[in-house]
N, C-alpha and C positions, 0 to 999 in steps of 0.2 A: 183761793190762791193767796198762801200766807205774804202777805209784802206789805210791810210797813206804809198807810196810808194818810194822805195830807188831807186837810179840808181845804178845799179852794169855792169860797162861796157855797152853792152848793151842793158844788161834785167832791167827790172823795179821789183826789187823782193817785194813784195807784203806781205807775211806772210812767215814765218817758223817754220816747228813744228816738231816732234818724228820723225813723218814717211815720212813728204813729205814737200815741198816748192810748194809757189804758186809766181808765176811771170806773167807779162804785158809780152804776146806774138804775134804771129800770126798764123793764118790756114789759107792754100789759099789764103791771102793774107790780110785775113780776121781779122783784130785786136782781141785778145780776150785771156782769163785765161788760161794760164797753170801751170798745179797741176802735178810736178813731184817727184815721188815716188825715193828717192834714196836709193843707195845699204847701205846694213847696214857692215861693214866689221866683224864683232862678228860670221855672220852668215857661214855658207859654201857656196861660190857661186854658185851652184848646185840650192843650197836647197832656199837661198834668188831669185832668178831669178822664181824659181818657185811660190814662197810663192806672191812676186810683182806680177805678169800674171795672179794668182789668185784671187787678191784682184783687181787691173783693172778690169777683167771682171766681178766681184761682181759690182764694183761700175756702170758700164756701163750698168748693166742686173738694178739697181737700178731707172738710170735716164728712163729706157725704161718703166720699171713699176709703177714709178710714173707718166710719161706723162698717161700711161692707165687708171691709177685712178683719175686722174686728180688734182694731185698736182703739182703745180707751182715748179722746180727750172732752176737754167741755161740752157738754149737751149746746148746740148750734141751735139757737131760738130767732135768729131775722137777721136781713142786713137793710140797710137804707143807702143806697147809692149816691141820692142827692146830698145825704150828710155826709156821706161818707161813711159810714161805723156800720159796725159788726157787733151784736148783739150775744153774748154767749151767758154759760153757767158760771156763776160767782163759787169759787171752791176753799172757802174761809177759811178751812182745816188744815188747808194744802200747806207743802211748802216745796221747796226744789231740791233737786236730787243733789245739785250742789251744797245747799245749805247742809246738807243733812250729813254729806261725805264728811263738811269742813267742820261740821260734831263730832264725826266719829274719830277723823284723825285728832282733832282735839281732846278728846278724852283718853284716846291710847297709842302709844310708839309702837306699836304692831297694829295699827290697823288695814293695814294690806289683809292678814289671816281673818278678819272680822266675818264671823259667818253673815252676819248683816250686810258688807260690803260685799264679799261675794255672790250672795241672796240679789241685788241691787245689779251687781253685775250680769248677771245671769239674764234677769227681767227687760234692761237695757237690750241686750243683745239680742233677747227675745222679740222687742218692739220692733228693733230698726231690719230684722230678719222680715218681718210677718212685711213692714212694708216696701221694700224692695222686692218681698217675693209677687208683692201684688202692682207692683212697677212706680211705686212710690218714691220719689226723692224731697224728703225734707227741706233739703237747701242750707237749713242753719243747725245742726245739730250738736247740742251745747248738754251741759248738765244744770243750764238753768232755764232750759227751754222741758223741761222734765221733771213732772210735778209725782210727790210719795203724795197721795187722798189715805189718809186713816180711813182701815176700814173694822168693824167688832174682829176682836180674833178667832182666826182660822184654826181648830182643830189638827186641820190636816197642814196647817205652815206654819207654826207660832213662832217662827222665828222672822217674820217680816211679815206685817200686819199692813200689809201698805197694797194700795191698787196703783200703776203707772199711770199718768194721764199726759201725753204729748201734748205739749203747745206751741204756738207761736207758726202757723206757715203761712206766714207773709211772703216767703221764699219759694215755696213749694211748687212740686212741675209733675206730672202722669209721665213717664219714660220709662224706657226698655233699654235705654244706652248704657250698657255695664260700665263705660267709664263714668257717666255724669251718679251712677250710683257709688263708686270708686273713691270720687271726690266726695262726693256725702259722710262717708268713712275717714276720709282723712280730715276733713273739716272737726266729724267728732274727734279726733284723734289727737290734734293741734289743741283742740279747746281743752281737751284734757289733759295735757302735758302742761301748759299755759294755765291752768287752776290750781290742778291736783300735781304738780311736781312732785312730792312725795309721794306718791303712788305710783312709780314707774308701772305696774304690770296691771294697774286697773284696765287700758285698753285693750291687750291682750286677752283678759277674761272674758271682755264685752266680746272680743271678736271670737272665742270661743263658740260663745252660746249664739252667734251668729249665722257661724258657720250652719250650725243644728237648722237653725229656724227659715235661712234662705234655701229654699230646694229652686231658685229661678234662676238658673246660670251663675250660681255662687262661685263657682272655681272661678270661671271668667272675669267675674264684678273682684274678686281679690286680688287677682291677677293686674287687673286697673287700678287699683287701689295701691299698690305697690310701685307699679309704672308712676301714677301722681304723686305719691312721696319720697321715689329718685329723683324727680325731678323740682320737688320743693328739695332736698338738700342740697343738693347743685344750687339751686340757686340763690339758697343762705351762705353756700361754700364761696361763689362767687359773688357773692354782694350785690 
């Protein structure tokens, strides 16, 4: 996972956010990410200890289900409860589907037509199809929660040498509820308006190759997905 990393004694701390820290660690002796969920003190220790064990095993029961459906993220190596953390695959290589957009539009004033961006769009759309078809809602679906892994080039694709790898469901829930997948969509939809502004029709592609890839009540889940975002413009319209 390419992200600029600190020494902090010594961990290699990685990212920092609301809920959790990611840091360069080890399993079995085994170099690799750990994502630990720290205590919030606001909360009752009680009730935060519970609320952390909970969201672990969501995210654990998530990597298990997306290997089933066959979406790509970090190889899932343990979790520890008591410490709280989540053990995963360290992906050096990586870097985020953001960083790599905010390349391409930096190198070219037509990067809308980028067979690369389209390529990228395609794949995106390709993910979040496969897991909503398998009743998957991400919860955060960003273009920095979405890592390009190099992989040797492909013969049959040399024009995007890259494997998708999904991360981050700290958010993540198993549902059948075509709205709460609807929102999942417009969440990506927001985050990409709010990053990529010069890319007005990047989400339209994504939802393109969505369309293709959700066969589980896709008319429906877009049909919600449109209801969510009349109802987020209303309420930017009305303040």
């Amino acid at each position: 996972m390419a992200m600029s990393s600190v020494n902090s004694g010594e961990i290699q701390l990685v990212k920092q956010g609301a809920e959790a820290k990611l840091y360069i660690g080890t399993y079995k002796g085994q170099r690799c990410l750990v994502k630990e969920r720290f205590e919030k003190k606001y909360r009752h220790p009680a009730l935060d200890r519970q609320l952390t064990r909970q969201r672990i095993k969501a995210e654990q029961k998530a990597f298990q289900r997306c290997a089933t459906a066959g979406v790509l993220t970090p190889a899932f190596y343990g979790a520890d409860l008591e410490e709280r953390k989540i053990y995963m695959e360290y992906l050096d290589k990586s870097r985020t589907a953001k960083d790599f957009i905010d390349e391409l539009t930096a190198l070219s004033q037509d990067a809308q037509e980028s067979p690369l961006l389209q390529k990228l769009a395609e794949k995106i759309g390709y993910v979040v199809g496969v897991l909503h078809r398998n009743n998957l809602v991400h919860g955060d679906l960003t273009t920095s929660n979405i890592l390009l892994d190099p992989v040797e080039e492909d013969p049959e694709d040399p024009v995007f040498p890259y494997r998708l790898i999904t991360i981050d469901f700290g958010l993540s829930h198993f549902s059948d509820n075509n709205e709460n997948k609807g929102v999942d969509l417009y969440v990506l939809e927001r985050a990409i308006l709010s990053t990529h502004s010069q890319l007005p029709g990047l989400f339209e592609m994504i939802l393109e190759a969505y369309r293709v890839h959700n066969t589980n009540n896709c008319k429906e889940t877009i049909a919600k997905y449109e209801e969510v975002r009349a109802r987020g413009r209303k309420r930017t319209m009305v303040g």
